[in-house]
N, C-alpha and C positions, 0 to 999 in steps of 0.2 A: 281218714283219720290215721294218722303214726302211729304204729302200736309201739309201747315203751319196750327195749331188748331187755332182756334180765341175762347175766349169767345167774348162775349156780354155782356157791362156794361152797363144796364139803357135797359131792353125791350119794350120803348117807340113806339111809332106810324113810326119814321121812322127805327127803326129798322128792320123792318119786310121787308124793302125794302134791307135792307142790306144783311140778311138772303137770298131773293131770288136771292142774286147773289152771292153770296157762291154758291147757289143751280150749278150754270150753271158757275162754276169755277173749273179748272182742278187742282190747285194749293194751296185751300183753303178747310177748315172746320170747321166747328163749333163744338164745344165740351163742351162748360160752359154757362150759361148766372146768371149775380146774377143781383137781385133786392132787392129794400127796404121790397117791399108786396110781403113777402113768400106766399102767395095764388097764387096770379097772376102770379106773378115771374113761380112758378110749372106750371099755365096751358098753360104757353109761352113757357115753356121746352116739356111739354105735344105733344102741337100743331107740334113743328117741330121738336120732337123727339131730343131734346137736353139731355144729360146723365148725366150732372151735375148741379145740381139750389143751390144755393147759395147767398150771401150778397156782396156786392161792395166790401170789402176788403177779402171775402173769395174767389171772382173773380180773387183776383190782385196775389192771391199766390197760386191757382191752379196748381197742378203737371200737368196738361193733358192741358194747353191752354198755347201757343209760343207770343200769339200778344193779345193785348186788344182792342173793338172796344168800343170806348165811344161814347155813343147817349146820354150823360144827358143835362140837361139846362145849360147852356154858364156857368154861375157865379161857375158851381161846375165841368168846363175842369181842369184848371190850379189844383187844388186839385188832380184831380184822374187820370192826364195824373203823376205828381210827382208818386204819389202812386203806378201806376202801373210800372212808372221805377225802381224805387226802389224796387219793387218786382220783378225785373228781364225780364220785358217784354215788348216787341214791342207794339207802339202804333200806333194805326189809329183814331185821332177824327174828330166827325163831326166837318163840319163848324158853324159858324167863330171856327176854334178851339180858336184861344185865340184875344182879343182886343184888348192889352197893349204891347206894347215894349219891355218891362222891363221882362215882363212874358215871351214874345217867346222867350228874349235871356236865361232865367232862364231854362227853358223848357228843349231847344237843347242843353245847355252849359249840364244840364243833360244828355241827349241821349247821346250824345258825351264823356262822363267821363265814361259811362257802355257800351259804343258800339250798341245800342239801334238804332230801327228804329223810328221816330217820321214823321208823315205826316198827313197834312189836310186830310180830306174825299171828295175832292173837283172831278167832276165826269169828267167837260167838257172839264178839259186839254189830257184827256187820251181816250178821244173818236176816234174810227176808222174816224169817218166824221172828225173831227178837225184836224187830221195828211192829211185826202187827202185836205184841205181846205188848209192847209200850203202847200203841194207838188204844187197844181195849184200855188198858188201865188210865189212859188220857181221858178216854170220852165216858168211865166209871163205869166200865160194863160189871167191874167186877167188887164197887163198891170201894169201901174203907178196906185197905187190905192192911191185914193184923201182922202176916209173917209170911218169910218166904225158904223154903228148905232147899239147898243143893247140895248135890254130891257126887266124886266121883274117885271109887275105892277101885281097886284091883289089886293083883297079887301078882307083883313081877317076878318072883322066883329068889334065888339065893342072893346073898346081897354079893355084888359083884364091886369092877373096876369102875362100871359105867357111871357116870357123872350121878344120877340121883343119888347116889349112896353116899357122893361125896361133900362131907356137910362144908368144906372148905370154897366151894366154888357151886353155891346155887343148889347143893343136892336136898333132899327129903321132899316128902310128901305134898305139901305146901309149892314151893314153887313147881314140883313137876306137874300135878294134875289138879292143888289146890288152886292153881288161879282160875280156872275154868270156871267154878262157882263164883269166886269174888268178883269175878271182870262182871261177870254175868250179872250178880246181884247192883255192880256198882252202876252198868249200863241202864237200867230198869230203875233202881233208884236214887243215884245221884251221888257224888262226894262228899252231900253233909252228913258227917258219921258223928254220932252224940257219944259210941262205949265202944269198947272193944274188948273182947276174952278171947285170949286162944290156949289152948290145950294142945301139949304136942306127947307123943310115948316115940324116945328117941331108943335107935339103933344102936347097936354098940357103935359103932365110926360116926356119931352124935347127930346124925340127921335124925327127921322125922321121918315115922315108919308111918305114923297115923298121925292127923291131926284135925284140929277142931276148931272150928271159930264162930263167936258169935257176935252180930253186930245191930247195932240198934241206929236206926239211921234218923235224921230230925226228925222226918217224916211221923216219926212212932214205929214203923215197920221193922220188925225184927226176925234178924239172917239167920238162920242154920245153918253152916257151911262145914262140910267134911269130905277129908282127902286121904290117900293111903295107897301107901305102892307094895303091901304087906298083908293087908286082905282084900278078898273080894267082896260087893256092898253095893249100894244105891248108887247110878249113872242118871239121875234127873234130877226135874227142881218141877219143886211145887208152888204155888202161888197162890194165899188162901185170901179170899176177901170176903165182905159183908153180904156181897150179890151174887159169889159164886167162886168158882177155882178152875185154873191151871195145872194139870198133871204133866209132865214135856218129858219124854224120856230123850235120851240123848241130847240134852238142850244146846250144848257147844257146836252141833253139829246137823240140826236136828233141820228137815225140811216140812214136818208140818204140825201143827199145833192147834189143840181141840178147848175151847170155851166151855166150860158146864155153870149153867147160871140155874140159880137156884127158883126161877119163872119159867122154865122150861124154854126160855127161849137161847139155847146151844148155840156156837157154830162154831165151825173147823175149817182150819186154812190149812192148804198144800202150795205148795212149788216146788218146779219139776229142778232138781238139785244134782246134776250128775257130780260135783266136787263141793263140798262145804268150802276149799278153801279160793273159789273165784271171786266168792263176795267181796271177799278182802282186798286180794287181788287188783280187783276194779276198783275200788276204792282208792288204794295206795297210785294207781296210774293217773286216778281222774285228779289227785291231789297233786301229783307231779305235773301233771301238762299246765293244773291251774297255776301253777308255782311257789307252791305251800310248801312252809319247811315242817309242818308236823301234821296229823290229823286230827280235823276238830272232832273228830268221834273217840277216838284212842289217844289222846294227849299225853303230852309229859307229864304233866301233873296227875292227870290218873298213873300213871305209870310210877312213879314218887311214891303215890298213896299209898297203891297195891305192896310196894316194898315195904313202906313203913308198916302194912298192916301185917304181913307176911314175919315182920322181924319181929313185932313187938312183942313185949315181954310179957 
């Protein structure tokens, strides 16, 4: 089987996480990485023995890389995901890949005109625990479920340069750590959403520091969802039903997950996990060889949703 090449656009800090699950992909490889700082940019190719180092747009027209993975700051996605389609290549970006509307339709209305794959980098839809977490609540191990809480707070320190702060291009709490819960809520329970409230306590440079969302989906099932780059606070999600609950700490990332039914009859699933983000990974390859321009698990239209939910008033 051909494994798909990726370069690497932007050898940033999360990039390296992306690398190590390449590492532990049967379907994937790394081949390119371009940077702005040809020093660093070499000692990043160095490190993990990548064979081509290069510049952002000598990334996008490389003979030897299928797919592009973009790690740059939010305001310079929509630029370099264009870029890289129109040099003929499959893209993978980080989250938020894009804020605007307007962009994601511009984006895929691309993908879609070259036959192109385009997908978020998003990890927790495509985790083994989140497929068994959907199986129990298929075959009602856990009953009528009333609500589901996630969260994921932390306290990034002084409001800096760095993109979350910047409420102009994707910054606050909400798109940095809030999609984690909503993907999460949305993957488990579906796109028909009946209400929405969000609460946001904005920064002085107007992003959110903290935010809130509540949602009520057809189903009945009603979301908690809370994010914050400002304090630190709950990193799970809970899942309450008639027959029993779901506690999942680290759920975006999480390899294994414990059933408490309220019959005494438990159980607990593991897999052995050395990178949350392979799942994905193999996902996004197994959709390119199929010749899919989007993923039926992470769609555009969840992706639409997630913005208009993220924006609403």
């Amino acid at each position: 089987m051909n494994k798909i090449r990726f370069g690497i656009l932007g050898p940033g800090k999360i990039s390296h996480r992306f690398v190590k699950g390449v590492h532990y992909s049967q379907q994937a490889v790394i081949t390119a990485v371009g940077g702005r700082d040809h020093l660093k940019t070499l000692a990043y190719a160095k490190q993990y023995d990548i064979g081509v180092v290069t510049d952002y747009q000598g990334l996008c027209e490389c003979s030897t890389v299928d797919a592009v993975y973009i790690a740059l700051p939010q305001s310079l996605h929509k630029e370099w995901i264009i870029k890289a389609l129109t040099a003929g290549k499959h893209v993978i970006c980080e989250k938020p890949m894009l804020y605007d509307i307007d962009d994601l339709n511009e984006c895929f209305d691309l993908a879609h005109s070259f036959g192109l794959f385009l997908m978020e980098a998003q990890k927790g839809s495509f985790l083994p625990t989140t497929f068994k977490v959907k199986e129990w609540i298929d075959d009602g191990k856990l009953g009528k479920i009333d609500y589901i809480e996630a969260g994921y707070c932390y306290k990034f320190g002084d409001e800096s340069d760095h993109w979350a702060f910047d409420a102009k291009h994707g910054g606050g709490s909400l798109f940095d750590v809030g999609v984690y819960p909503i993907s999460y809520a949305i993957a488990l329970f579906g796109v028909d959403i009946d209400s929405v409230s969000v609460e946001r306590n904005l920064l002085s440079g107007g992003s959110d520091g903290f935010g809130h969302m509540q949602l009520k989906f057809a189903s009945g099932v009603i979301a908690s969802l809370s994010s914050a780059i400002t304090t630190e606070g709950p990193k799970e999600a809970r899942i309450y039903g008639w027959e029993g609950y779901i506690i999942l700490p680290d759920f975006w990332k999480s390899s294994s997950v414990e059933l408490v039914r309220y019959d005494g009859n438990d159980e607990v699933f593991f897999v052995d996990q050395p990178s949350e983000f392979t799942p994905y990974i193999d996902h996004a390859c197994e959709c390119i060889k199929k010749g899919l321009i989007e993923s039926p698990i992470l769609t555009k239209a969840i992706n639409e949703l997630m913005i208009q939910l993220i924006t609403s008033k």
